[in-house]
Backbone of each chain as ProteinMPNN parsed JSONL, in Angstrom:
{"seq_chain_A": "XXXXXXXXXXXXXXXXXXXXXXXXXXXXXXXXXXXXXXXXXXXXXXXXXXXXXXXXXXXXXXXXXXXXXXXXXXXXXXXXXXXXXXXXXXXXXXXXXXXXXXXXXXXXXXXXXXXXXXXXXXXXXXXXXXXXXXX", "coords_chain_A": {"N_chain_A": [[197.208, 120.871, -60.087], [199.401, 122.126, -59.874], [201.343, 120.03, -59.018], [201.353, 118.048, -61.842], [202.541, 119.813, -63.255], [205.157, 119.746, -62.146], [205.595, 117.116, -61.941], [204.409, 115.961, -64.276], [204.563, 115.048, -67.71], [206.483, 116.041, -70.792], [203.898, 116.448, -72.533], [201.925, 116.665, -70.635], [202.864, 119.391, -69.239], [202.253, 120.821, -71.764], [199.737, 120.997, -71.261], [198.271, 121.769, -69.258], [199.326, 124.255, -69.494], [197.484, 125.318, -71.803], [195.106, 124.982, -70.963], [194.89, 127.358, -68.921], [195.061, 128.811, -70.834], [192.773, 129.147, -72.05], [191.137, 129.131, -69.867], [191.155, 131.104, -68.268], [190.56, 133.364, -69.66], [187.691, 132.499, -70.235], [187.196, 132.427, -67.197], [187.057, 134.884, -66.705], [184.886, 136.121, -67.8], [182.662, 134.62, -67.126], [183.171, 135.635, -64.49], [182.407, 138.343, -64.722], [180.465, 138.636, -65.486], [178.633, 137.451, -62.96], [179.795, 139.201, -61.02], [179.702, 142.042, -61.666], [177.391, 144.421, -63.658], [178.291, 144.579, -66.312], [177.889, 142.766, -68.569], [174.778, 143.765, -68.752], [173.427, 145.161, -70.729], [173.524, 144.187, -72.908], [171.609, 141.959, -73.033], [169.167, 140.565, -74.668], [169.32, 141.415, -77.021], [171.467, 141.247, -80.035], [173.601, 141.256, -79.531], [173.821, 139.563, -77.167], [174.107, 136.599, -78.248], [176.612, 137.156, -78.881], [178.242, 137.157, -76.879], [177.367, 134.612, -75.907], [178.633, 132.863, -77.681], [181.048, 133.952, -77.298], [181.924, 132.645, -74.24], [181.512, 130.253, -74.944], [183.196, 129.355, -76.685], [185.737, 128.718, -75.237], [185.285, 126.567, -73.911], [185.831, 124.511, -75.832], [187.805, 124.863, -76.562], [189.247, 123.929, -74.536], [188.077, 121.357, -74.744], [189.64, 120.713, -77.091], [192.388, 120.802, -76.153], [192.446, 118.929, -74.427], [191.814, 116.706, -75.803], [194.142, 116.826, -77.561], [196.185, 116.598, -74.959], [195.438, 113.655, -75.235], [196.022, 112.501, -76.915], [198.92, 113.25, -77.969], [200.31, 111.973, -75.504], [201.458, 108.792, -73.961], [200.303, 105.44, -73.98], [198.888, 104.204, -71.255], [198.404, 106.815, -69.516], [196.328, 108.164, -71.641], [194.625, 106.376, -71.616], [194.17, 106.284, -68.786], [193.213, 109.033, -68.745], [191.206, 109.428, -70.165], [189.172, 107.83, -69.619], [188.699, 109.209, -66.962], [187.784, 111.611, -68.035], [184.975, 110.409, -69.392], [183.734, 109.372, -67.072], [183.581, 111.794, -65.524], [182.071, 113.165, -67.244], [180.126, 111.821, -68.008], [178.998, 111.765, -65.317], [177.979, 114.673, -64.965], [176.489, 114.56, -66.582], [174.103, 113.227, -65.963], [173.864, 114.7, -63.421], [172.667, 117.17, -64.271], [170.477, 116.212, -65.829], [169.275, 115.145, -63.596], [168.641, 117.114, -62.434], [167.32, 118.838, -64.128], [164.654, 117.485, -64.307], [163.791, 117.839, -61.913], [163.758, 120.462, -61.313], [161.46, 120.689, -63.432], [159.888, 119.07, -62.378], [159.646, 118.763, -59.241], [160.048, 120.861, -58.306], [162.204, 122.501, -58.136], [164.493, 124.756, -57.322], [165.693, 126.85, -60.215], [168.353, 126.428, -61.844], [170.91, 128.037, -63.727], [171.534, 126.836, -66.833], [174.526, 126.997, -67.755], [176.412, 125.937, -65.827], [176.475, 123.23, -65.747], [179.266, 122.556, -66.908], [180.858, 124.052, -64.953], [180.216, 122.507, -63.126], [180.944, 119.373, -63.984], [184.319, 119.898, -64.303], [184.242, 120.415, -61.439], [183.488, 117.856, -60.751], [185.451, 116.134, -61.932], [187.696, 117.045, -60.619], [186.782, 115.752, -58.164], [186.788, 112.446, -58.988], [189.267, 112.123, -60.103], [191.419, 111.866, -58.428], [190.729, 109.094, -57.466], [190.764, 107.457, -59.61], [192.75, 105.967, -61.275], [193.963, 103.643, -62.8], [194.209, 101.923, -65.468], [192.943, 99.527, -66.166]], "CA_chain_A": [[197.739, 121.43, -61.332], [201.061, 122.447, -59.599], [202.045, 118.306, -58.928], [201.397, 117.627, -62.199], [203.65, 120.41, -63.846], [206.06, 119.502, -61.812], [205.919, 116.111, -61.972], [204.619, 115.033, -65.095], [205.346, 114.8, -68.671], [206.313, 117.561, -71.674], [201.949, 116.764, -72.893], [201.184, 117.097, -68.722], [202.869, 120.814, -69.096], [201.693, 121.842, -72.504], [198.185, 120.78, -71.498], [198.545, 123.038, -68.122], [199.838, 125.338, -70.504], [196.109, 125.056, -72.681], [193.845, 124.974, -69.811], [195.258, 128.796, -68.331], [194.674, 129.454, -71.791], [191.323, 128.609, -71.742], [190.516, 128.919, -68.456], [191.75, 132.564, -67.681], [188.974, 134.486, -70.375], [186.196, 131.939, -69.839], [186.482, 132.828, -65.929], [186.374, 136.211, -66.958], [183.555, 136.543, -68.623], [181.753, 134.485, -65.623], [183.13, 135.99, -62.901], [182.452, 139.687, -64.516], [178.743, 138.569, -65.333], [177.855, 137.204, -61.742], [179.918, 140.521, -59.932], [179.116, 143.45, -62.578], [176.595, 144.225, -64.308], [178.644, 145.247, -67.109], [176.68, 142.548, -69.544], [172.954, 143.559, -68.879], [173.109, 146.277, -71.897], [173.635, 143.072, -74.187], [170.63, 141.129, -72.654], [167.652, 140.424, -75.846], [170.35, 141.984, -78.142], [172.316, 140.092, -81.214], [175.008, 140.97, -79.105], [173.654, 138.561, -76.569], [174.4, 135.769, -78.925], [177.874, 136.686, -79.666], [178.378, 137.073, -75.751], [176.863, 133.764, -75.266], [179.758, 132.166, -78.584], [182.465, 133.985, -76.567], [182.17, 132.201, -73.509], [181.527, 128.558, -74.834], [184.57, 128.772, -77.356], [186.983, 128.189, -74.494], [184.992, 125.568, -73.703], [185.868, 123.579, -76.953], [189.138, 124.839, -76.749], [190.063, 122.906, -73.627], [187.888, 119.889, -75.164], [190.627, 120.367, -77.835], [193.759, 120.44, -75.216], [192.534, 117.696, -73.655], [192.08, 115.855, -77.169], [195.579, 117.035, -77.406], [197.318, 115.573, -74.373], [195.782, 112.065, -75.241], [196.997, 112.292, -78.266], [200.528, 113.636, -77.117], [200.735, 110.489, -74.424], [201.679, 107.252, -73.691], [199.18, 104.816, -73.915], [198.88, 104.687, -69.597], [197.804, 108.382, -69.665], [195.802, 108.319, -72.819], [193.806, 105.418, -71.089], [193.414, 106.985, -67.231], [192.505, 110.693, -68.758], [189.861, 109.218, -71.68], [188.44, 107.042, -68.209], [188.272, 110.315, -65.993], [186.727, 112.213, -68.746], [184.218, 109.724, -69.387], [182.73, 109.705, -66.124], [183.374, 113.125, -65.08], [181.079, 114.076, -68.083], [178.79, 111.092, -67.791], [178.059, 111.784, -64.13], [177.746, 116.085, -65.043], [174.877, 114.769, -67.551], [173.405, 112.886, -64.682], [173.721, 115.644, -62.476], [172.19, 118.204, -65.049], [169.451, 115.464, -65.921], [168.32, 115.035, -62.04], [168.234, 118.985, -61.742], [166.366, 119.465, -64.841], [163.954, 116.924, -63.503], [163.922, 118.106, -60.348], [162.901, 121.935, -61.948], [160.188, 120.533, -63.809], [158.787, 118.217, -61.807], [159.659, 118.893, -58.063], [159.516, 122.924, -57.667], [163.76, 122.643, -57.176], [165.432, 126.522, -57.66], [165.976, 126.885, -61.229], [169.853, 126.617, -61.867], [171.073, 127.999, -65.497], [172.41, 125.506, -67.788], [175.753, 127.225, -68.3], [176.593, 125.884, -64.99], [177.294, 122.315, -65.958], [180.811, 123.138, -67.379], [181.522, 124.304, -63.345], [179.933, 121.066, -62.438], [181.582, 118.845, -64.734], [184.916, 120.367, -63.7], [183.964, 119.919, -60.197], [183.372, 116.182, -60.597], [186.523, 115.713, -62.188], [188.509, 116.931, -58.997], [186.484, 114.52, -57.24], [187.072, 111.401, -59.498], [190.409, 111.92, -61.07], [192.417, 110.937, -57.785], [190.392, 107.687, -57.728], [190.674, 106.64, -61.442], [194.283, 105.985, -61.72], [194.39, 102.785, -63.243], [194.098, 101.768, -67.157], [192.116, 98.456, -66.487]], "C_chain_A": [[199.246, 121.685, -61.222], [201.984, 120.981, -60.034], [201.975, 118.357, -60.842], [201.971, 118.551, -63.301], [205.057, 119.968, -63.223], [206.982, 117.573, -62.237], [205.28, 115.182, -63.285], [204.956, 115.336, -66.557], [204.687, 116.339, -69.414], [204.55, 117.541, -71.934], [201.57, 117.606, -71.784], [201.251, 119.012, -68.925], [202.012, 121.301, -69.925], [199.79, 121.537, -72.372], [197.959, 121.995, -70.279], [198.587, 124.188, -68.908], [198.395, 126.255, -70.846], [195.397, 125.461, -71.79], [194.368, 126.48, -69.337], [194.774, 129.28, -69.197], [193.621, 129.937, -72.159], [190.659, 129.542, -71.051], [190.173, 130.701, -68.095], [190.306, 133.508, -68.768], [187.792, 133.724, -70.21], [185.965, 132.555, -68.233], [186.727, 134.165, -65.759], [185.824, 136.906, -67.076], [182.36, 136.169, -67.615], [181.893, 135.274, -64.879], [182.699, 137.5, -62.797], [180.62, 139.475, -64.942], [178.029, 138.469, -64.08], [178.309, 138.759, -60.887], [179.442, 141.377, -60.476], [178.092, 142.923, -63.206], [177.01, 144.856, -66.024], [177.962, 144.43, -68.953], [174.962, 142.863, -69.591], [172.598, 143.983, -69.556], [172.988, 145.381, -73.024], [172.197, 141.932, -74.377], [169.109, 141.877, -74.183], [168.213, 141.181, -76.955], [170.974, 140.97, -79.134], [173.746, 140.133, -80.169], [175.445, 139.962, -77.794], [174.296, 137.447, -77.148], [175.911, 135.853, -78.783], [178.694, 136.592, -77.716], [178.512, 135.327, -75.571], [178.212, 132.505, -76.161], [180.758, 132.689, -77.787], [182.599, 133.306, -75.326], [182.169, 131.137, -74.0], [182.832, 128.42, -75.767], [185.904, 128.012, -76.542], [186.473, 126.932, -74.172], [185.488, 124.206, -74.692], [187.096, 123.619, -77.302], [189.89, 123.937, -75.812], [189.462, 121.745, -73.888], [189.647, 119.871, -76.409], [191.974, 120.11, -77.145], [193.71, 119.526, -74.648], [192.534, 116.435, -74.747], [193.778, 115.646, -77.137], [196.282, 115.956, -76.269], [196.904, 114.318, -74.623], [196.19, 111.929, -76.696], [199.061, 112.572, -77.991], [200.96, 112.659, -76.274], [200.912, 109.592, -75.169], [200.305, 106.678, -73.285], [198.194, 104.29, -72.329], [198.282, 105.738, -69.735], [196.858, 108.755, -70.518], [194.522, 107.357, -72.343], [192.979, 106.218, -69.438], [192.641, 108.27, -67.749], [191.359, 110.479, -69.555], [188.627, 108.546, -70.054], [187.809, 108.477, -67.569], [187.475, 111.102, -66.642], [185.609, 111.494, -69.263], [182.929, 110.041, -68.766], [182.962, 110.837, -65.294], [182.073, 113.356, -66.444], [179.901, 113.339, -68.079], [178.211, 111.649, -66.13], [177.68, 113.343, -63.862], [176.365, 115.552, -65.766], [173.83, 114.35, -66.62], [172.607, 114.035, -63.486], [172.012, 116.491, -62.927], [170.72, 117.371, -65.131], [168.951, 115.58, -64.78], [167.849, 116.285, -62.202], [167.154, 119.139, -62.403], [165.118, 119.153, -64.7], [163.025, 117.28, -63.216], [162.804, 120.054, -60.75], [161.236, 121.887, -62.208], [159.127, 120.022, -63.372], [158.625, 118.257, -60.22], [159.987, 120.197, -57.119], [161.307, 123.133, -57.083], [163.746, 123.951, -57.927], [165.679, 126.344, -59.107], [167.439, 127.439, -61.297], [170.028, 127.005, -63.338], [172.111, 127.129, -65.555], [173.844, 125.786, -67.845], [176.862, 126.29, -66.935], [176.925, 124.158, -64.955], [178.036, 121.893, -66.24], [181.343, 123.212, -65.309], [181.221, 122.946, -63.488], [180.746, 119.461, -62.595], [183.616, 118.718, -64.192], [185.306, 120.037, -62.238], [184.068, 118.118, -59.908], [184.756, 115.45, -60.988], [187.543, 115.685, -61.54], [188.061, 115.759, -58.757], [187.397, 113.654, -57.868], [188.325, 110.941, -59.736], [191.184, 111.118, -59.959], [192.322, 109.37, -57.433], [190.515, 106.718, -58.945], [192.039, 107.049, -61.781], [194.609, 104.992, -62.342], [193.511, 102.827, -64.577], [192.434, 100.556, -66.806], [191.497, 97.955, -65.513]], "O_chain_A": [[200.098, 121.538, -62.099], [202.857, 120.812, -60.885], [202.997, 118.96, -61.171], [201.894, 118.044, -64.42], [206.027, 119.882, -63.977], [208.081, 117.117, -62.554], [205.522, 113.98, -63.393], [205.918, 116.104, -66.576], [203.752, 117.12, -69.244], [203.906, 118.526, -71.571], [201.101, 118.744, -71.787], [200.296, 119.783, -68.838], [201.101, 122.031, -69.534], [198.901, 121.812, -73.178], [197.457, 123.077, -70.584], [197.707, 125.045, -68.827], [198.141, 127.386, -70.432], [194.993, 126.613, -71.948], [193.402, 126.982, -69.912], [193.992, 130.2, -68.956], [193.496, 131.087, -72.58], [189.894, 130.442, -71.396], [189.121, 131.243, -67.758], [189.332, 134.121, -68.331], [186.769, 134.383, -70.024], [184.89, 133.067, -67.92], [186.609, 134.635, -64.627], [185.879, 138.087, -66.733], [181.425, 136.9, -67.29], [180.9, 135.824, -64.403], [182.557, 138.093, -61.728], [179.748, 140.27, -64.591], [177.011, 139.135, -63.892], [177.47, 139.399, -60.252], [178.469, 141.806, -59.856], [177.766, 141.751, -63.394], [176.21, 145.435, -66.758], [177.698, 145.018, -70.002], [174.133, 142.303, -70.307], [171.401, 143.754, -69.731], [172.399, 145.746, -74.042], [171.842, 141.318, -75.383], [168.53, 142.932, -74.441], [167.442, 141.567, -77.833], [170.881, 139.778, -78.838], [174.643, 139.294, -80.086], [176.564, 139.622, -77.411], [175.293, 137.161, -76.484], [176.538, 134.812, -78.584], [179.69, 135.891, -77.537], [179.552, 134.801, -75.176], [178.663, 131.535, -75.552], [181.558, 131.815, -77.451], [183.812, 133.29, -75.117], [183.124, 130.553, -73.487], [183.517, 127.408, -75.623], [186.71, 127.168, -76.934], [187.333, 126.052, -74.142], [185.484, 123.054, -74.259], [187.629, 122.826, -78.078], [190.903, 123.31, -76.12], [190.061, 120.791, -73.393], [190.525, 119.011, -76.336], [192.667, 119.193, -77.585], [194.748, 119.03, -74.211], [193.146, 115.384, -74.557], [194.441, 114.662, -76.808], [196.768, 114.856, -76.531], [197.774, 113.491, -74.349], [196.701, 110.968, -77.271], [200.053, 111.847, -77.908], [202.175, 112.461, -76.314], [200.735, 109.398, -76.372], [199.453, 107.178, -72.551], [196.986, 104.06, -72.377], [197.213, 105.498, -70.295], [196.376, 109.848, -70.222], [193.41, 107.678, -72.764], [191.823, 106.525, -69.148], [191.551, 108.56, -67.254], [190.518, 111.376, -69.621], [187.509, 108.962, -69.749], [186.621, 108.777, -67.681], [186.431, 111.436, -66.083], [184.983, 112.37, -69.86], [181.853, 110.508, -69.139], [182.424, 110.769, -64.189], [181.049, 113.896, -66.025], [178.793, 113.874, -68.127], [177.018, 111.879, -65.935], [177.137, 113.583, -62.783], [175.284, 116.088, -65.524], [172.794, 114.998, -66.475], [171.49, 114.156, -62.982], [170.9, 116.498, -62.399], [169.793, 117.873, -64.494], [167.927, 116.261, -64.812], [166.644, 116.518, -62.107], [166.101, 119.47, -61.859], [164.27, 120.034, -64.844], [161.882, 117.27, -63.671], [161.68, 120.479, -60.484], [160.273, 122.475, -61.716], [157.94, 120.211, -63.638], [157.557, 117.828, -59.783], [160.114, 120.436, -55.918], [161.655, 123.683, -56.038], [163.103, 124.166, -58.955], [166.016, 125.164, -59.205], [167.756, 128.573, -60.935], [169.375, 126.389, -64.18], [173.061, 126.781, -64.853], [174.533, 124.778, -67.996], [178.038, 126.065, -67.221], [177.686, 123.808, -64.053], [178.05, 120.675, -66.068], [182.066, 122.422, -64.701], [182.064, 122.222, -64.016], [181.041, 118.666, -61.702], [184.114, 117.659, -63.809], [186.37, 119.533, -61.879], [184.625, 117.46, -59.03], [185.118, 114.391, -60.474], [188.346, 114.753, -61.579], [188.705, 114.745, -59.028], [188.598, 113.76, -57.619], [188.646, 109.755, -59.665], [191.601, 109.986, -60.204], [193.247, 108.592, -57.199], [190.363, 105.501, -59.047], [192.425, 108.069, -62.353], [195.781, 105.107, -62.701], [192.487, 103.481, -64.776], [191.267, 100.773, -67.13], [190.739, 97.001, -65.689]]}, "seq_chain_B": "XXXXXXXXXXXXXXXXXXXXXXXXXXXXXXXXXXXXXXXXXXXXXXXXXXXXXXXXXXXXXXXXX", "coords_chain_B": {"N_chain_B": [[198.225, 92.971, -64.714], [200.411, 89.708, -63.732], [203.494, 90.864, -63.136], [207.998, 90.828, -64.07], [208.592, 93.223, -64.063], [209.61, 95.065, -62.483], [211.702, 93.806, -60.842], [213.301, 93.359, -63.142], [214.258, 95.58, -63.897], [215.173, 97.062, -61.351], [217.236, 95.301, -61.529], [219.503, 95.957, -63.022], [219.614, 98.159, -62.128], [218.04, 100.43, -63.206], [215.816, 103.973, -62.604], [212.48, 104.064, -62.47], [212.147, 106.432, -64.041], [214.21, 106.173, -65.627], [213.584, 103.701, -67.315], [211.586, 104.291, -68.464], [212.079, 106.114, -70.152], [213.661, 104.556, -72.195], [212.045, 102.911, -73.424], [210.173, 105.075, -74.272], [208.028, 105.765, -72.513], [205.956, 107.069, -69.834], [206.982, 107.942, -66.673], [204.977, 107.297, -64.959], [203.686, 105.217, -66.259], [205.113, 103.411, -66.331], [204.971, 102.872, -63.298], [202.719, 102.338, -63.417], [202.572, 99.824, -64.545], [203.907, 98.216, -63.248], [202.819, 97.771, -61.134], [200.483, 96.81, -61.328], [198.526, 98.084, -62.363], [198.311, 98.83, -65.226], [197.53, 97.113, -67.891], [199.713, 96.077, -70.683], [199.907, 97.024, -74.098], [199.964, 95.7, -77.034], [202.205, 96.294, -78.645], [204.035, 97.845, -76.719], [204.297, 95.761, -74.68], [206.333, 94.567, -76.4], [208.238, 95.491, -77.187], [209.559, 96.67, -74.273], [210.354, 93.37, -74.467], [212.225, 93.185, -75.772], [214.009, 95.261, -75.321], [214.954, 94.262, -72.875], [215.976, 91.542, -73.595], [214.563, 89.321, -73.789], [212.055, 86.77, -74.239], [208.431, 87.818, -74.229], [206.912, 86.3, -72.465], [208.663, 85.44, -69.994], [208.29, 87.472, -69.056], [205.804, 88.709, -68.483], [203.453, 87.39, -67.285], [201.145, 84.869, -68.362], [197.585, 85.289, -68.501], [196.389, 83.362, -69.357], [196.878, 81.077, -69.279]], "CA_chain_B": [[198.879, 91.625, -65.194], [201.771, 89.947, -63.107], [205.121, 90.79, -64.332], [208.712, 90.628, -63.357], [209.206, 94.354, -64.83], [210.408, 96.044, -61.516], [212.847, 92.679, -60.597], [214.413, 93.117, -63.785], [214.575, 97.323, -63.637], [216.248, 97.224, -60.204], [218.643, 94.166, -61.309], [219.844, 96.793, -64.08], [220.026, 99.707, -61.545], [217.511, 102.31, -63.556], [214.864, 104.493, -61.736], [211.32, 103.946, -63.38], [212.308, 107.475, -65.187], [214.813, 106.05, -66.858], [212.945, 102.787, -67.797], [210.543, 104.904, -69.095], [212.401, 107.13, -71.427], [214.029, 103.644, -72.814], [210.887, 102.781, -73.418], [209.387, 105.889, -74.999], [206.419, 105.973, -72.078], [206.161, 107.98, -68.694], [207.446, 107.398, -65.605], [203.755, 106.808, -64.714], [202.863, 104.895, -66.845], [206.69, 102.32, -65.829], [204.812, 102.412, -62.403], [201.408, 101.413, -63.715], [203.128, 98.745, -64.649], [204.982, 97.731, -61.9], [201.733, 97.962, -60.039], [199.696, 95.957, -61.824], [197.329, 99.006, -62.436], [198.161, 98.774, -66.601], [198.29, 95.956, -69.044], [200.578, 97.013, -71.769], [199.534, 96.966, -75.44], [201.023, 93.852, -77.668], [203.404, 96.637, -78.781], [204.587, 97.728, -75.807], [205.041, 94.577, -74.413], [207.221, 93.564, -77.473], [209.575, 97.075, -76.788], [209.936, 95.801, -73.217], [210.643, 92.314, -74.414], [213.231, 93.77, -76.715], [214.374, 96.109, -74.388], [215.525, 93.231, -72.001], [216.669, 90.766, -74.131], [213.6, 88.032, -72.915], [210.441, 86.843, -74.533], [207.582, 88.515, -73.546], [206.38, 85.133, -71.442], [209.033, 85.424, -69.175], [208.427, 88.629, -68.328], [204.741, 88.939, -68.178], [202.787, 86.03, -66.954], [199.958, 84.669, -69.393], [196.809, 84.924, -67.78], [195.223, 82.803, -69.743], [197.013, 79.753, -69.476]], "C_chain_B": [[200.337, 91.556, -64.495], [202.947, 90.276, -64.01], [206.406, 90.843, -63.34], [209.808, 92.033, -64.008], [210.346, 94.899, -63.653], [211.985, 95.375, -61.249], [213.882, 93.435, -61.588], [215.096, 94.637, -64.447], [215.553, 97.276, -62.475], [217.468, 96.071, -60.398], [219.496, 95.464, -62.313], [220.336, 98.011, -63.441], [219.547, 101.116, -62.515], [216.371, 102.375, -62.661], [214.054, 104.279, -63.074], [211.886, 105.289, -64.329], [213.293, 107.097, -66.671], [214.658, 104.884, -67.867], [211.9, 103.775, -69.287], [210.784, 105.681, -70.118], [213.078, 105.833, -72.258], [212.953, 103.291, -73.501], [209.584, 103.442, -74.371], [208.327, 105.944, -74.075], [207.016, 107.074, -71.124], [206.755, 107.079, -68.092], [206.191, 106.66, -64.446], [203.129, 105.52, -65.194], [204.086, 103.273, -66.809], [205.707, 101.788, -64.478], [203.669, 102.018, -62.26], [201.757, 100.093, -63.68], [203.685, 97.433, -63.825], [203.965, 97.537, -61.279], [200.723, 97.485, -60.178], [198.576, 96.829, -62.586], [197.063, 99.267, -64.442], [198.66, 97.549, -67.449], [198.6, 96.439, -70.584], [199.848, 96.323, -72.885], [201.155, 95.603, -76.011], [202.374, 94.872, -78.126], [204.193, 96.912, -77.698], [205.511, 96.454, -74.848], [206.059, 93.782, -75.332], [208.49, 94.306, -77.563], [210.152, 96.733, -75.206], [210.752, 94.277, -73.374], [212.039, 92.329, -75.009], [214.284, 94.4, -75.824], [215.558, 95.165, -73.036], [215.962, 91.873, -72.033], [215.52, 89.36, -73.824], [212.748, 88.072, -73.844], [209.842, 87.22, -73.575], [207.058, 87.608, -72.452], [207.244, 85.385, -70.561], [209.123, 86.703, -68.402], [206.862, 89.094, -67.852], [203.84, 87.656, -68.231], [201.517, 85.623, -67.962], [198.74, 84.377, -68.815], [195.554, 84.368, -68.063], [195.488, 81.226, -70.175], [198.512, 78.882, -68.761]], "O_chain_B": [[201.186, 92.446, -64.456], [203.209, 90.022, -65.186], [206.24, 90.893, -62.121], [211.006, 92.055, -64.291], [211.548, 95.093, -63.834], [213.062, 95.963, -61.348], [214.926, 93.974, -61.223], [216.063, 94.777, -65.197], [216.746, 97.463, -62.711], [218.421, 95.951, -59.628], [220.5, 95.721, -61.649], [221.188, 98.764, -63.911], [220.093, 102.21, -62.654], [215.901, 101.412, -62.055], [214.471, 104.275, -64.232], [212.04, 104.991, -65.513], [213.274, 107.393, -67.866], [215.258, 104.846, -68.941], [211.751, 103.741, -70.508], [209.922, 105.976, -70.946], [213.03, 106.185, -73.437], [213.21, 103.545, -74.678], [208.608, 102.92, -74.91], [207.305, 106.225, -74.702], [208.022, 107.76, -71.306], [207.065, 105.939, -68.438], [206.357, 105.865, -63.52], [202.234, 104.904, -64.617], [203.713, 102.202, -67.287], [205.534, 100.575, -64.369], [203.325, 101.408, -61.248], [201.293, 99.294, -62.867], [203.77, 96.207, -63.896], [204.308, 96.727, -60.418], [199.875, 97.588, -59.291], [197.797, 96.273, -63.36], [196.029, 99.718, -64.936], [199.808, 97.142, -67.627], [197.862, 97.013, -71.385], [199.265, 95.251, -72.725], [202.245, 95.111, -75.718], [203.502, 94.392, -78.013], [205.189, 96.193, -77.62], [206.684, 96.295, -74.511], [206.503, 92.659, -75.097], [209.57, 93.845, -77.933], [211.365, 96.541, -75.129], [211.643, 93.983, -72.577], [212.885, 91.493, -74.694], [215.401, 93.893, -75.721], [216.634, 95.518, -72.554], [216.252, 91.152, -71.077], [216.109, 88.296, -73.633], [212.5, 89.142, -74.4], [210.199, 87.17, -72.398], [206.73, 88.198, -71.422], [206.511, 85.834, -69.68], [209.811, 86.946, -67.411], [206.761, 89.825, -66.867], [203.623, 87.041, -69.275], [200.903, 86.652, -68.245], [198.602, 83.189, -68.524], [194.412, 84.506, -67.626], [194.862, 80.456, -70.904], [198.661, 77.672, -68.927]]}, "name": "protein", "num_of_chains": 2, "seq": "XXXXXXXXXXXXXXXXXXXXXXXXXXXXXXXXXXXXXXXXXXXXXXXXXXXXXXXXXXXXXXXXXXXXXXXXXXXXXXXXXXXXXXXXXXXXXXXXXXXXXXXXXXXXXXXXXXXXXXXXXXXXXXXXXXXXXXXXXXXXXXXXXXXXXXXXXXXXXXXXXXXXXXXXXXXXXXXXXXXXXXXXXXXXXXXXXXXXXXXX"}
């Protein structure tokens, strides 16, 4: 994230920019659900629900920043990042698909769903430094 | 797709950055180029061709004939 403020273009920053934006209250809201228990008073409540809309909005907000920088690019960049998001999200559905599977049919740990966003994420580290070319 | 982008960048004396702002692209996206790793759009290649005073044939090989 650093390299590519540094080194790449005005979109590169204001997408950096987006993603903190994002990023910073969605892993908020995770990281104070898994340490505190400061949501369990909300659990089978309406206010569950609105819990459950405040975390996925950021989610749709960094689909929108990332809309954004390929729109904001050069047709190079607009090509590698549409590629990486592709199969970062095709191989999260994969993932999610085996698990769910795997739950139903082979006695695996039951993982919650919210958890393919991390995964997703995760895969995209992997991939991105391999998927540098357009064609 | 081959090309003879970099040749005729370094005969000129600019750094891909400044190709690239001639250009309107990145500096990434100069060394895609250069690297075989992007084949430019018919516009692009016609802003390049422009850009360097050449038809686009002599600057990017036709690989289809």
């Amino acid at each position: 994230m650093l390299n590519v403020w540094k080194t790449g273009t005005a979109a590169h920053r204001r997408y950096v920019l987006r993603t903190f934006a994002f990023m910073v209250p969605y892993m908020l809201i995770c990281i104070s659900m898994m340490v505190t228990d400061v949501f369990d008073e909300v659990i089978g409540k309406p206010a569950g629900w609105i819990l459950a809309a405040a975390v996925s909005a950021p989610v749709i907000g960094q689909l929108w920043a990332t809309l954004s920088l390929i729109r904001e690019s050069d047709e190079f960049v607009r090509a590698v990042t549409a590629k990486q998001f592709i199969v970062s999200a095709g191989l999260a559905m994969a993932l999610a698909t085996f698990w769910g599977f795997a739950e139903t049919f082979a006695e695996a740990p039951h993982l919650p769903g919210w958890l393919v966003y991390a995964a997703f994420w995760g895969i995209m580290g992997c991939v991105a430094p391999f998927i540098r070319a357009s064609n | 797709m081959k090309n003879r982008l970099k040749l005729l960048r370094v005969e000129r004396g600019w750094t891909q950055e400044q190709l690239g702002q001639a250009l309107g692209v990145s500096r990434q996206a100069v060394n895609a180029l250069e690297t075989e790793k992007h084949d430019p759009s018919l516009d692009l290649a016609y802003r390049i061709a422009v850009l360097f005073a050449r038809p686009v044939e002599e600057i990017f090989d036709n690989p289809h004939g």
